[in-house]
GUNUPA-16791 format. One record per residue (C-alpha): residue in one letter; x, y, z. Coordinates in Angstrom, 1 decimal. Example, Ala and Ser with C-alpha at 12.3 -4.5 7.8 and 13.67 -1.06 7.14 Angstrom:
residues 2
<r sevex="A" east="12.3" north="-4.5" up="7.8"/>
<r sevex="S" east="13.7" north="-1.1" up="7.1"/>
END
This chain:
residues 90
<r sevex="X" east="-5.0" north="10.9" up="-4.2"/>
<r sevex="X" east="-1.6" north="11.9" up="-2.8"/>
<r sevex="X" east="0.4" north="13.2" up="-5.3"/>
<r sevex="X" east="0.5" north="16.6" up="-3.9"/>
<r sevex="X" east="1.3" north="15.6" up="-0.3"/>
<r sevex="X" east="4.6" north="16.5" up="0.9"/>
<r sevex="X" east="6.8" north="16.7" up="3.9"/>
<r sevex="X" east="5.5" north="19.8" up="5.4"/>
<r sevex="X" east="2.0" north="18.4" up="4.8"/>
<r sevex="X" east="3.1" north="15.5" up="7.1"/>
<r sevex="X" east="5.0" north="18.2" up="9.5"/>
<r sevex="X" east="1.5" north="20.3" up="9.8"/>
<r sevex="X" east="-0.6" north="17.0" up="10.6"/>
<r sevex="X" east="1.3" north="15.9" up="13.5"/>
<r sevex="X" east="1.5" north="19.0" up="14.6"/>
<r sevex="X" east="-2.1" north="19.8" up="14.7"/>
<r sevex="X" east="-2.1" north="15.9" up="16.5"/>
<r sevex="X" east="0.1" north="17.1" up="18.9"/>
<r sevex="X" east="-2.3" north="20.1" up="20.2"/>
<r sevex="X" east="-5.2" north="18.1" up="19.5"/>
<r sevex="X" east="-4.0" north="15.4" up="21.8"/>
<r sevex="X" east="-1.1" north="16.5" up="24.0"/>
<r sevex="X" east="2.1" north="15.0" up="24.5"/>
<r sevex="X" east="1.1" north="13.0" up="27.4"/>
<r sevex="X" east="-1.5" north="11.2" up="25.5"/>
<r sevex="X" east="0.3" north="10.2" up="22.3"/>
<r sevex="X" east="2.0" north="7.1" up="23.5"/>
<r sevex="X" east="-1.5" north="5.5" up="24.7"/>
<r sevex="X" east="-2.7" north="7.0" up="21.6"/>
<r sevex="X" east="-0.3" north="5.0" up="19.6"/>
<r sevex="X" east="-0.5" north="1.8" up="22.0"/>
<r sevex="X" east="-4.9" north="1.8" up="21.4"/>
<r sevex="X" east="-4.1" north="2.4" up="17.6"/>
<r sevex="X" east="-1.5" north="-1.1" up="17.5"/>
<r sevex="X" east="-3.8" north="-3.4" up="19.3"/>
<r sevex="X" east="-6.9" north="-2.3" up="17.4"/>
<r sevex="X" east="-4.5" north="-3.0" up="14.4"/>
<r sevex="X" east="-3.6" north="-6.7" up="15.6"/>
<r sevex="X" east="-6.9" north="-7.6" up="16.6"/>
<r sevex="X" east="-8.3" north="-6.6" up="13.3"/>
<r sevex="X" east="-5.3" north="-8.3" up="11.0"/>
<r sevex="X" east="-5.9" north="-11.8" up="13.4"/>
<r sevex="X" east="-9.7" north="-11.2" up="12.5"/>
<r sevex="X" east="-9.0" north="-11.1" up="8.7"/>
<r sevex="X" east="-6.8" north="-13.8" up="8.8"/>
<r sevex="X" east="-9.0" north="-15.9" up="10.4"/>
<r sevex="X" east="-12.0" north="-15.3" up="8.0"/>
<r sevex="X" east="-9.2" north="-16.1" up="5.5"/>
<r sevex="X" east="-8.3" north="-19.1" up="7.1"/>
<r sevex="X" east="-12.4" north="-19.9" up="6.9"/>
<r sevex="X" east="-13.8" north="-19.6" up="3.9"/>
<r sevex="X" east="-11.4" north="-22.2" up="1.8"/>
<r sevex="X" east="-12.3" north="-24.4" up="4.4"/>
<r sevex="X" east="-16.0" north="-24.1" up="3.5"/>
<r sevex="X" east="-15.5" north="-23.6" up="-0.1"/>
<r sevex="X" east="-13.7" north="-27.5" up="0.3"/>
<r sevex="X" east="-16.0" north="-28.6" up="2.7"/>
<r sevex="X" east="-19.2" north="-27.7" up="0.5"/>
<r sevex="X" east="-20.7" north="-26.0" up="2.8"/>
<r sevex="X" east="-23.1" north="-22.6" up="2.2"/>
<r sevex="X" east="-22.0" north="-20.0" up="4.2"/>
<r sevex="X" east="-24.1" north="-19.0" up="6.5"/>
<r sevex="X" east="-27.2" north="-16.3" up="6.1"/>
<r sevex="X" east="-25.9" north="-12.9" up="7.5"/>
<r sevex="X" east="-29.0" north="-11.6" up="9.0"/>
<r sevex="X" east="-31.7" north="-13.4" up="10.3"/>
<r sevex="X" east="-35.5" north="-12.3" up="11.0"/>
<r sevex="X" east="-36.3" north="-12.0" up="14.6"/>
<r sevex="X" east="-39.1" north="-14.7" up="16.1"/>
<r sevex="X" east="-42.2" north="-12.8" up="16.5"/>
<r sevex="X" east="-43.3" north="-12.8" up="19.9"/>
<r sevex="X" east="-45.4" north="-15.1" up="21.6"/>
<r sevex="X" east="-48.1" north="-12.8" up="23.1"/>
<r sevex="X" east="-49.2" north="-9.9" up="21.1"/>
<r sevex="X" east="-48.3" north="-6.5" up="22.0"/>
<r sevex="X" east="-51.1" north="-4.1" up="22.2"/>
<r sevex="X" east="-50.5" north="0.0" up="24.0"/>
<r sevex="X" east="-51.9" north="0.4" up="27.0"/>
<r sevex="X" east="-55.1" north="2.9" up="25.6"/>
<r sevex="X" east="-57.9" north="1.9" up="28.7"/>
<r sevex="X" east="-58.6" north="5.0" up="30.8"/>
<r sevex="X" east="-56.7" north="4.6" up="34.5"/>
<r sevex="X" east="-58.7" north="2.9" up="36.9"/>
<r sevex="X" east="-59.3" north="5.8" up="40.0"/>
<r sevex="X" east="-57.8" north="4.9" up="43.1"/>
<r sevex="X" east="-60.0" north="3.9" up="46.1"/>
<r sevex="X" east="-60.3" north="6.4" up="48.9"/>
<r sevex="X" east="-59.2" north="5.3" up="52.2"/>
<r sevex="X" east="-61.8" north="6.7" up="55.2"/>
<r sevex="X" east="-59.5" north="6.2" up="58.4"/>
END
């Protein structure tokens, strides 16, 4: 997938970062990048950390989606005619 990418390839990208972004904004750029990073490697880890513990537990895992409840009055479009307003006579 790479095996023509080279130096001035990298150069050109963070180059066309740079005007994209500005200089200003790189550091918080790079800070927003590191933390979505962590949270999403402490995320893995702790699915990781999960599923042997339900594969030795012997329990299902649970469903993924469920169906929503229906609700408990129907739901029907307001199609009646509007009711005309009374006429006040003062």
């Amino acid at each position: 997938m790479f095996q023509g990418f080279g130096g001035w390839h990298l150069i050109a990208i963070l180059f066309l970062v740079l005007l994209l972004f500005g200089a200003p904004k790189l550091p918080a750029l790079a800070k927003s990048l590191g933390q979505s990073m962590r949270i999403f490697r402490g995320e893995m880890r702790q699915m990781q950390d999960e599923s042997p513990k339900q594969k030795k537990d012997g329990e299902a895992a649970p469903a993924a989606t469920t169906a929503p409840a229906a609700p408990s009055e129907p739901v029907t479009p307001n199609t009646a005619e509007p009711q005309p307003k009374p006429e006040s006579n003062a």
